[in-house]
LOTOR-795430 format. One record per residue (C-alpha): x, y, z; residue number from 0. Coordinates in Angstrom, 3 decimals, decimal comma. Layout:
% LOTOR-795430
<c1=X | c2=Y | c3=Z | pos=NUM> $
...
This chain:
% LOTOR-795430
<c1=110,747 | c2=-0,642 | c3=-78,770 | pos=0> $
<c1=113,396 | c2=-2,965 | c3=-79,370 | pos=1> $
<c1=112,910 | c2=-6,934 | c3=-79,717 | pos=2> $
<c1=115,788 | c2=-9,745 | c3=-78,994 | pos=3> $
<c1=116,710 | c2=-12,482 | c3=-80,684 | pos=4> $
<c1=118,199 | c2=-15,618 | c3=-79,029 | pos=5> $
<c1=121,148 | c2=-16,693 | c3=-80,598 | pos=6> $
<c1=121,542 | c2=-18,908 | c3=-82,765 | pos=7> $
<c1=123,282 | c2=-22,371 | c3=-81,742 | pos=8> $
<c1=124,038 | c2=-25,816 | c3=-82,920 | pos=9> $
<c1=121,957 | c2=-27,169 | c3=-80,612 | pos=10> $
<c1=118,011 | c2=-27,953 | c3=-82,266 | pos=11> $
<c1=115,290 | c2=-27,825 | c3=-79,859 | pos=12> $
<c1=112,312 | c2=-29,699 | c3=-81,423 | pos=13> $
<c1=113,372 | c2=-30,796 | c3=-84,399 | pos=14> $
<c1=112,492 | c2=-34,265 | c3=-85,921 | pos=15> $
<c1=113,315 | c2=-36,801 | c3=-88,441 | pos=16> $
<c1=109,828 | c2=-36,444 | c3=-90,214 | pos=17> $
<c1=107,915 | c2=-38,235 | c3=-93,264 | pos=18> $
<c1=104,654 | c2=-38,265 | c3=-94,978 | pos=19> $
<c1=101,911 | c2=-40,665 | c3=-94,361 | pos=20> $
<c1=98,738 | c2=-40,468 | c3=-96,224 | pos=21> $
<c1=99,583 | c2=-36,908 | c3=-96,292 | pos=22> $
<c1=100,221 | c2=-36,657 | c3=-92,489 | pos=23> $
<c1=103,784 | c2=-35,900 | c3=-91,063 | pos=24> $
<c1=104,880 | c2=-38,529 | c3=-88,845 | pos=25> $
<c1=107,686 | c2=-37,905 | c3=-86,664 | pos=26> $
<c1=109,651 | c2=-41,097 | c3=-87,733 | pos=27> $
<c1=112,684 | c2=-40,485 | c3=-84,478 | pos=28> $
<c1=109,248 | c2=-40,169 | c3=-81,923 | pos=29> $
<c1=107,854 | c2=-43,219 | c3=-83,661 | pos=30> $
<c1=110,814 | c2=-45,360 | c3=-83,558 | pos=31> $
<c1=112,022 | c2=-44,053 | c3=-79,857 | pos=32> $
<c1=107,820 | c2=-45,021 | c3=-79,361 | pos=33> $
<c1=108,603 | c2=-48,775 | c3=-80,078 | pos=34> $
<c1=112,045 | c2=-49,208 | c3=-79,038 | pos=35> $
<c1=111,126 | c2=-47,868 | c3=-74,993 | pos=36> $
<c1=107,968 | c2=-50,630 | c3=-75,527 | pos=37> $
<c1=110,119 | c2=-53,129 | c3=-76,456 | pos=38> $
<c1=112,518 | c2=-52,362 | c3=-73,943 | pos=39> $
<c1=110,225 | c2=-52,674 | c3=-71,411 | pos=40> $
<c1=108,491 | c2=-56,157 | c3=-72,421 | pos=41> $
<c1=111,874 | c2=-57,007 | c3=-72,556 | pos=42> $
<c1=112,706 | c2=-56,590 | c3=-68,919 | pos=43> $
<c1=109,277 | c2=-58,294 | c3=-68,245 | pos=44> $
<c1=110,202 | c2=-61,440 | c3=-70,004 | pos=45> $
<c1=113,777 | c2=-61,224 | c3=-68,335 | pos=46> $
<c1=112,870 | c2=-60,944 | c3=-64,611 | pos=47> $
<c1=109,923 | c2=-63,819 | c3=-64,719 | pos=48> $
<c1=112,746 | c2=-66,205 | c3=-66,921 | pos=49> $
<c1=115,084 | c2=-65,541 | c3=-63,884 | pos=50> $
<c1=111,915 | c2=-65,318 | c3=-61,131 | pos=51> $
<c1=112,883 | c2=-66,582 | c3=-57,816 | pos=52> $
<c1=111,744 | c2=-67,223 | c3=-54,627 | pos=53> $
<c1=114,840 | c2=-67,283 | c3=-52,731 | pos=54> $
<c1=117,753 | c2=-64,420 | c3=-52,994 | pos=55> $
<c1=116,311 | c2=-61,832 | c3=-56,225 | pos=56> $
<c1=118,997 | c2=-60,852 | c3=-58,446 | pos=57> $
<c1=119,145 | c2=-56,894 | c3=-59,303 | pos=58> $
<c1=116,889 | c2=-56,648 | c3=-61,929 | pos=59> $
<c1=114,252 | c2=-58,529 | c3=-59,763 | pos=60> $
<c1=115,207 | c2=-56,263 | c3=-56,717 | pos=61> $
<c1=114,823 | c2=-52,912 | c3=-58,880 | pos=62> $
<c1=111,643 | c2=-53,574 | c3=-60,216 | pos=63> $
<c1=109,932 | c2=-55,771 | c3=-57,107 | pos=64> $
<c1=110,861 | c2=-52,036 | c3=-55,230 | pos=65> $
<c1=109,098 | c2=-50,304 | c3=-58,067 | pos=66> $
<c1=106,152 | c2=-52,768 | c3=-57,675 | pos=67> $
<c1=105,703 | c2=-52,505 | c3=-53,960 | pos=68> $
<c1=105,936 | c2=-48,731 | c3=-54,021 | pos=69> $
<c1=103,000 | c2=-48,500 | c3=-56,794 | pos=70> $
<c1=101,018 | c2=-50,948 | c3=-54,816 | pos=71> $
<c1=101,892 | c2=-48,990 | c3=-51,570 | pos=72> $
<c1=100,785 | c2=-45,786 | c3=-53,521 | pos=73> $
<c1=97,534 | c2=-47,358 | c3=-54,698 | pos=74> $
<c1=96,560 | c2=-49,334 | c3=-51,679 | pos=75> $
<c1=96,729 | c2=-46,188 | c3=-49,958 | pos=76> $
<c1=94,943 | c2=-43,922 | c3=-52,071 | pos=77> $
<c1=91,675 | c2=-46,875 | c3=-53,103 | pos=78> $
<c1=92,579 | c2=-49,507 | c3=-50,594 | pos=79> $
<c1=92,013 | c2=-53,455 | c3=-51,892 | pos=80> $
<c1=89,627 | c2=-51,861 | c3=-54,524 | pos=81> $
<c1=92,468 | c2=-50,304 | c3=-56,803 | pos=82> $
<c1=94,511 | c2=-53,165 | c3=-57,179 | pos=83> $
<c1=93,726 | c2=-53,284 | c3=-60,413 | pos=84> $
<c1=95,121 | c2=-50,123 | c3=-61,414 | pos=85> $
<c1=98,528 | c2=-51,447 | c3=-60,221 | pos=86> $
<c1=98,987 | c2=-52,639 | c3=-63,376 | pos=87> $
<c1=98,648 | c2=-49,543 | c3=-65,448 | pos=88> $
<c1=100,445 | c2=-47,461 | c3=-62,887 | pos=89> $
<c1=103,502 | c2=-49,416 | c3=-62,752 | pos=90> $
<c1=103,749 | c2=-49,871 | c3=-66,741 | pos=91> $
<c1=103,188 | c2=-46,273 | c3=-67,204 | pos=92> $
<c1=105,876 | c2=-45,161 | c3=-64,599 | pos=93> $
<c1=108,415 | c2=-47,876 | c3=-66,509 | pos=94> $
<c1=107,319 | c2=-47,233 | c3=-70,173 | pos=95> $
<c1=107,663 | c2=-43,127 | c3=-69,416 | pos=96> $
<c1=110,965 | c2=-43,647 | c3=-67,731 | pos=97> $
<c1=112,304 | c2=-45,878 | c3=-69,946 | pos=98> $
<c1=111,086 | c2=-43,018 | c3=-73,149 | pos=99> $
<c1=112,948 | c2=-40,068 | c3=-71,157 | pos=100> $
<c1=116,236 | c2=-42,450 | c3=-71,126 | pos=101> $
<c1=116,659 | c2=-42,603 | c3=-74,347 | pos=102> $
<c1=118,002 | c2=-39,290 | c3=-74,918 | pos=103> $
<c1=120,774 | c2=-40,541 | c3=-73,121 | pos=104> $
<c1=121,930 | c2=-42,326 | c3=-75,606 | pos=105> $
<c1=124,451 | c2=-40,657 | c3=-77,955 | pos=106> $
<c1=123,760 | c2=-41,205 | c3=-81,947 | pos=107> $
<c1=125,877 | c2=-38,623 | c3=-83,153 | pos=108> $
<c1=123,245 | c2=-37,031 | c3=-85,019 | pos=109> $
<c1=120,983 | c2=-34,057 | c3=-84,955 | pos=110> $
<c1=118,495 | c2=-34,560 | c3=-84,880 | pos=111> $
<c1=118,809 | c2=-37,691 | c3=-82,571 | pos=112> $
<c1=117,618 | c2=-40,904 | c3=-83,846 | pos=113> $
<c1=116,579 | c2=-42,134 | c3=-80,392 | pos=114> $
<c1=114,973 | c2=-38,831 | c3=-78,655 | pos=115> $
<c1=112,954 | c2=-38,955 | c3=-75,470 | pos=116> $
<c1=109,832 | c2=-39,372 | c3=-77,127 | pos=117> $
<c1=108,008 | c2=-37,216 | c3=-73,736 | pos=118> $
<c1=109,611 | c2=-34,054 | c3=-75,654 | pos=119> $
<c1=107,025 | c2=-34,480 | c3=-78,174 | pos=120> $
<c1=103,244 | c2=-32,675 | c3=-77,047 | pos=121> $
<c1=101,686 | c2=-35,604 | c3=-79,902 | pos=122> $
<c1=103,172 | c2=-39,075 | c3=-77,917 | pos=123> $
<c1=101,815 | c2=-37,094 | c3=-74,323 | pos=124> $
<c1=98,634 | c2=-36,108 | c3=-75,451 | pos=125> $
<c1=98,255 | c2=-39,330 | c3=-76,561 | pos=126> $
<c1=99,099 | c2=-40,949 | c3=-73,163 | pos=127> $
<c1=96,797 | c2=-38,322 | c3=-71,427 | pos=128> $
<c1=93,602 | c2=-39,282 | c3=-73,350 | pos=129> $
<c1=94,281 | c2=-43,008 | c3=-73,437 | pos=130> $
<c1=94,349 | c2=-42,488 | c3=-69,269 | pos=131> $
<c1=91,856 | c2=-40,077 | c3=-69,199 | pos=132> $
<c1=89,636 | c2=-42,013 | c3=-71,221 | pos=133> $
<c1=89,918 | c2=-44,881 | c3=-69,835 | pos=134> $
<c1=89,308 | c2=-43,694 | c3=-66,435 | pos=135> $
<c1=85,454 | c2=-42,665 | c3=-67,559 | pos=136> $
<c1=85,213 | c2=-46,276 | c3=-68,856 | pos=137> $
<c1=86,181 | c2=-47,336 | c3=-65,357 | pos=138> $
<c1=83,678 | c2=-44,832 | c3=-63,379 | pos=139> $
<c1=80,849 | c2=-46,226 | c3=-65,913 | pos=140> $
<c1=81,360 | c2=-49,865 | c3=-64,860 | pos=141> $
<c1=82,205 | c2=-49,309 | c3=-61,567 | pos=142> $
<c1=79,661 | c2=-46,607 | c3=-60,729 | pos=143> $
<c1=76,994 | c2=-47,295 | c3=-63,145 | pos=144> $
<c1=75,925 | c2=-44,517 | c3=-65,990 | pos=145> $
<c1=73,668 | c2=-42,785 | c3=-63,531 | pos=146> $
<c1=76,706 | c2=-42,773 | c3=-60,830 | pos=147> $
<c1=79,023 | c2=-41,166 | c3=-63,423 | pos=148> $
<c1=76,337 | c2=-38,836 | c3=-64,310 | pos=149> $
<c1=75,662 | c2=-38,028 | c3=-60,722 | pos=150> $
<c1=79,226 | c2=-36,972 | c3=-60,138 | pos=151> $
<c1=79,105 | c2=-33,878 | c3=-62,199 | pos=152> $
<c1=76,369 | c2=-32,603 | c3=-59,875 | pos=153> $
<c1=78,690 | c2=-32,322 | c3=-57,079 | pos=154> $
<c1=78,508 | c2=-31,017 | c3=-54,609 | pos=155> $
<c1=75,760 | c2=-28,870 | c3=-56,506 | pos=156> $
<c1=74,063 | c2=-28,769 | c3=-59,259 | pos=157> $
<c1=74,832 | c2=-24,897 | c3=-60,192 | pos=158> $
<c1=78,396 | c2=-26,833 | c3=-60,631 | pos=159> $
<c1=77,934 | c2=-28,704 | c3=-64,063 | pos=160> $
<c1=79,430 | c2=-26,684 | c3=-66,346 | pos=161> $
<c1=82,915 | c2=-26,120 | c3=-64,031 | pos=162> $
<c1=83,045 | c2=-29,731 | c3=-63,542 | pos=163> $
<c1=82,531 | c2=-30,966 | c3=-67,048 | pos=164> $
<c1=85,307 | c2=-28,225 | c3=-67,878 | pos=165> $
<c1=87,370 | c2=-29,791 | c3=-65,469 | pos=166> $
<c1=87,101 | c2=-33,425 | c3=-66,716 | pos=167> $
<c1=87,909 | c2=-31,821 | c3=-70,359 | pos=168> $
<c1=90,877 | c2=-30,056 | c3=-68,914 | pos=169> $
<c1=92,013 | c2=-33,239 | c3=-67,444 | pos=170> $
<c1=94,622 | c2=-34,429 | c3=-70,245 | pos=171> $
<c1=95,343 | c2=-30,941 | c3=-71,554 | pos=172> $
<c1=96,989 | c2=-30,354 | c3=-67,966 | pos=173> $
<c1=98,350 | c2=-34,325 | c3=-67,911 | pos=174> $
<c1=100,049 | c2=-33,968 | c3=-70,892 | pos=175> $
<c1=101,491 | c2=-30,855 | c3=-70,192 | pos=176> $
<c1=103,062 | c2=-31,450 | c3=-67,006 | pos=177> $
<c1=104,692 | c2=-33,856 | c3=-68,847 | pos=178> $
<c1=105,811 | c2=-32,474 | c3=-72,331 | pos=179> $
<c1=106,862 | c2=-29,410 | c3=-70,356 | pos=180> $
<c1=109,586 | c2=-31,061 | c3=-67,893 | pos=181> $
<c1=110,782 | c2=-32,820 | c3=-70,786 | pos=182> $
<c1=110,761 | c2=-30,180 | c3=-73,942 | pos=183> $
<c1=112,014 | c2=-27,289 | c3=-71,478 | pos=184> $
<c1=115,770 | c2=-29,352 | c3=-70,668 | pos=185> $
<c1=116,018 | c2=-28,786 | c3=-74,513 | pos=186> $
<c1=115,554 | c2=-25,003 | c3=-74,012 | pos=187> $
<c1=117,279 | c2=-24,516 | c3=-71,279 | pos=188> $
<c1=120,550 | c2=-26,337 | c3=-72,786 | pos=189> $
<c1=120,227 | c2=-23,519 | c3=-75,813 | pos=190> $
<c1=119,699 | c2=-21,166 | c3=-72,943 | pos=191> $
<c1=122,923 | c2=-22,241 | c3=-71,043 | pos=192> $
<c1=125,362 | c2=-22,863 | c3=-74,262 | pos=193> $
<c1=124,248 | c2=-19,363 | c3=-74,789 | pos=194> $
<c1=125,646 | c2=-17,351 | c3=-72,335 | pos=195> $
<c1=129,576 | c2=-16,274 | c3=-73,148 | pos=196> $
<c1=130,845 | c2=-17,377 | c3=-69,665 | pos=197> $
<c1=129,757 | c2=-20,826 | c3=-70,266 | pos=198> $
<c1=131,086 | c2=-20,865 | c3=-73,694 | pos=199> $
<c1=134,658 | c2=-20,083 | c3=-72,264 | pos=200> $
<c1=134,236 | c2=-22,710 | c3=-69,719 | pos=201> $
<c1=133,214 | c2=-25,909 | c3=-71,203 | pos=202> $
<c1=132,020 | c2=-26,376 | c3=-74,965 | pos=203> $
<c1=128,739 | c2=-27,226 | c3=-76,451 | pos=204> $
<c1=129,300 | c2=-30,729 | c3=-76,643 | pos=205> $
<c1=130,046 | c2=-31,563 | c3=-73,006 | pos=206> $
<c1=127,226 | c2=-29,234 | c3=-72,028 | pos=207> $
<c1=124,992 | c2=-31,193 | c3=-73,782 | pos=208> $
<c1=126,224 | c2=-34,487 | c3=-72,786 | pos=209> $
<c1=126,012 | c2=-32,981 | c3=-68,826 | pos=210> $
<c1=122,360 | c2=-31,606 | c3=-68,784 | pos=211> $
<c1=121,100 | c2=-34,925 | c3=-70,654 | pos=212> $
<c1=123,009 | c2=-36,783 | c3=-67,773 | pos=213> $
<c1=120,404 | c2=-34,832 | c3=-65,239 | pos=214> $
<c1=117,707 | c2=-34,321 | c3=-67,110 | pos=215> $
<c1=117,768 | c2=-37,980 | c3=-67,459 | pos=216> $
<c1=118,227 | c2=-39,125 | c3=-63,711 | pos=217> $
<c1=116,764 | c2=-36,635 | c3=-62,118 | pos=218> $
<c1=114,190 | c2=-34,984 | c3=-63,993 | pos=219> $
<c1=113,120 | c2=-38,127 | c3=-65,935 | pos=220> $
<c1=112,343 | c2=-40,410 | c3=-63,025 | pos=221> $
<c1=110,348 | c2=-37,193 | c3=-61,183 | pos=222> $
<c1=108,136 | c2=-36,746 | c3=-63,918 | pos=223> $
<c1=107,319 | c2=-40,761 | c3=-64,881 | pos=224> $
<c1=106,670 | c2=-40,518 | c3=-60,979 | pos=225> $
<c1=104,531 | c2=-38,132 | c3=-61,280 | pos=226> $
<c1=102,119 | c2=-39,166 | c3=-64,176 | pos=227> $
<c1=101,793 | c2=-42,362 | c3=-62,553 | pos=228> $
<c1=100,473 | c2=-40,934 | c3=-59,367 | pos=229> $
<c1=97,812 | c2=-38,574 | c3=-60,569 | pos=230> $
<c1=96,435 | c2=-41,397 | c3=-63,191 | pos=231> $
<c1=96,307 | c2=-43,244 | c3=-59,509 | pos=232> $
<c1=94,734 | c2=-40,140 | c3=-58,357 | pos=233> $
<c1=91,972 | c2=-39,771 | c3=-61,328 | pos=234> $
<c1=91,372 | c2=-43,228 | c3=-60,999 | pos=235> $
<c1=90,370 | c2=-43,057 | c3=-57,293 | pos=236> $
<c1=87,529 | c2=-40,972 | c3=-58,341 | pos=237> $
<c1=86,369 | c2=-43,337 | c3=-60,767 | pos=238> $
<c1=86,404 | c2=-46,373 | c3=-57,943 | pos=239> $
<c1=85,395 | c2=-44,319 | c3=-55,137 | pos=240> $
<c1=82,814 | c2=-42,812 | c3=-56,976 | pos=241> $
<c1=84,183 | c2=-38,855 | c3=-55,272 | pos=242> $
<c1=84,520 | c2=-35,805 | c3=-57,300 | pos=243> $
């Protein structure tokens, strides 16, 4: 039985600009990349309501007026007048993850990167997932009452309990991963592509890299900040509905 090995490129998949902590390793780049897409977005928040109009928008106030309406659409839809608190959450959480998985784009001439997308790193998405997650049993308790929440895992019977409490616990495992997944696997598939001798004839590493970041970033980025968004909507119309 014979075993392959993947060549070996110049391209890291995974790698980090690490230190210690109390003993812990901290991924400084995630960290960093962490606080920089926060910023970024508080930024634009402070921008747009400095320039806030009520007559003709400028762009910014456009793009993210669009982005507001859409996440309102989404939740209206979904929880009706009762959700539009979520709104909120939804729309910082699509921004904050799309801002994160545009930061890759930038170039800092260094491997590895000083500004990755921090969604390539299974630590900053878990982390997301159980804030959400979490959160949305805080939100069934006080909407639904303790007995309401602990009616739900009784549905639609009782024989049910165990599959439905494994379900809630599987929640932000599957969150997270639908997220870290998208994101980590552009990495792999760039080794995967730089890889193959055709391509290597074709076009070198460097412009390779610089091609798949341009549509992992436009494309796939804005799909999956999409997408988290609109199943935290989706746990969260449990929690206000009171539904399983």
């Amino acid at each position: 039985m014979t075993t392959g090995v993947l060549a070996v490129t110049n391209i890291p998949v995974g790698d980090h600009i690490t230190t210690k902590v109390l003993g812990l390793t901290i991924n400084l780049d995630d960290v960093i990349a962490t606080i920089v897409a926060g910023a970024i977005v508080i930024g634009l928040g402070l921008v747009v309501r400095a320039r806030l109009t009520s007559g003709v928008p400028g762009r910014l106030q456009l793009a993210l007026e669009t982005i507001v309406n859409g996440v309102s659409n989404q939740v209206e839809s979904s929880m009706g007048e009762a959700g539009r608190s979520i709104v909120p959450l939804a729309l910082t959480l699509f921004l904050f993850i799309l801002v994160a998985n545009w930061l890759e784009l930038i170039p800092s001439g260094h491997s590895p990167q000083y500004l990755p997308a921090p969604t390539g790193d299974i630590n900053f998405v878990a982390a997301m997932a159980v804030f959400v997650i979490v959160l949305v049993h805080v939100t069934w308790i006080r909407r639904q009452g303790l007995r309401g929440y602990l009616r739900h895992y009784t549905q639609p019977f009782k024989a049910l309990v165990p599959i439905n409490i494994i379900e809630e616990l599987v929640k932000p495992v599957t969150l997270a991963l639908r997220l870290f997944g998208n994101i980590f696997a552009g990495g792999l598939m760039l080794v995967l592509i730089a890889d193959l001798l055709p391509v290597k004839l074709i076009a070198p590493i460097p412009i390779l890299d610089v091609v798949w970041k341009l549509f992992d970033g436009f494309f796939v980025g804005p799909v999956q900040a999409f997408i988290f968004s609109l199943l935290t909507i989706l746990y969260f119309e449990s929690a206000i509905a009171g539904g399983h």
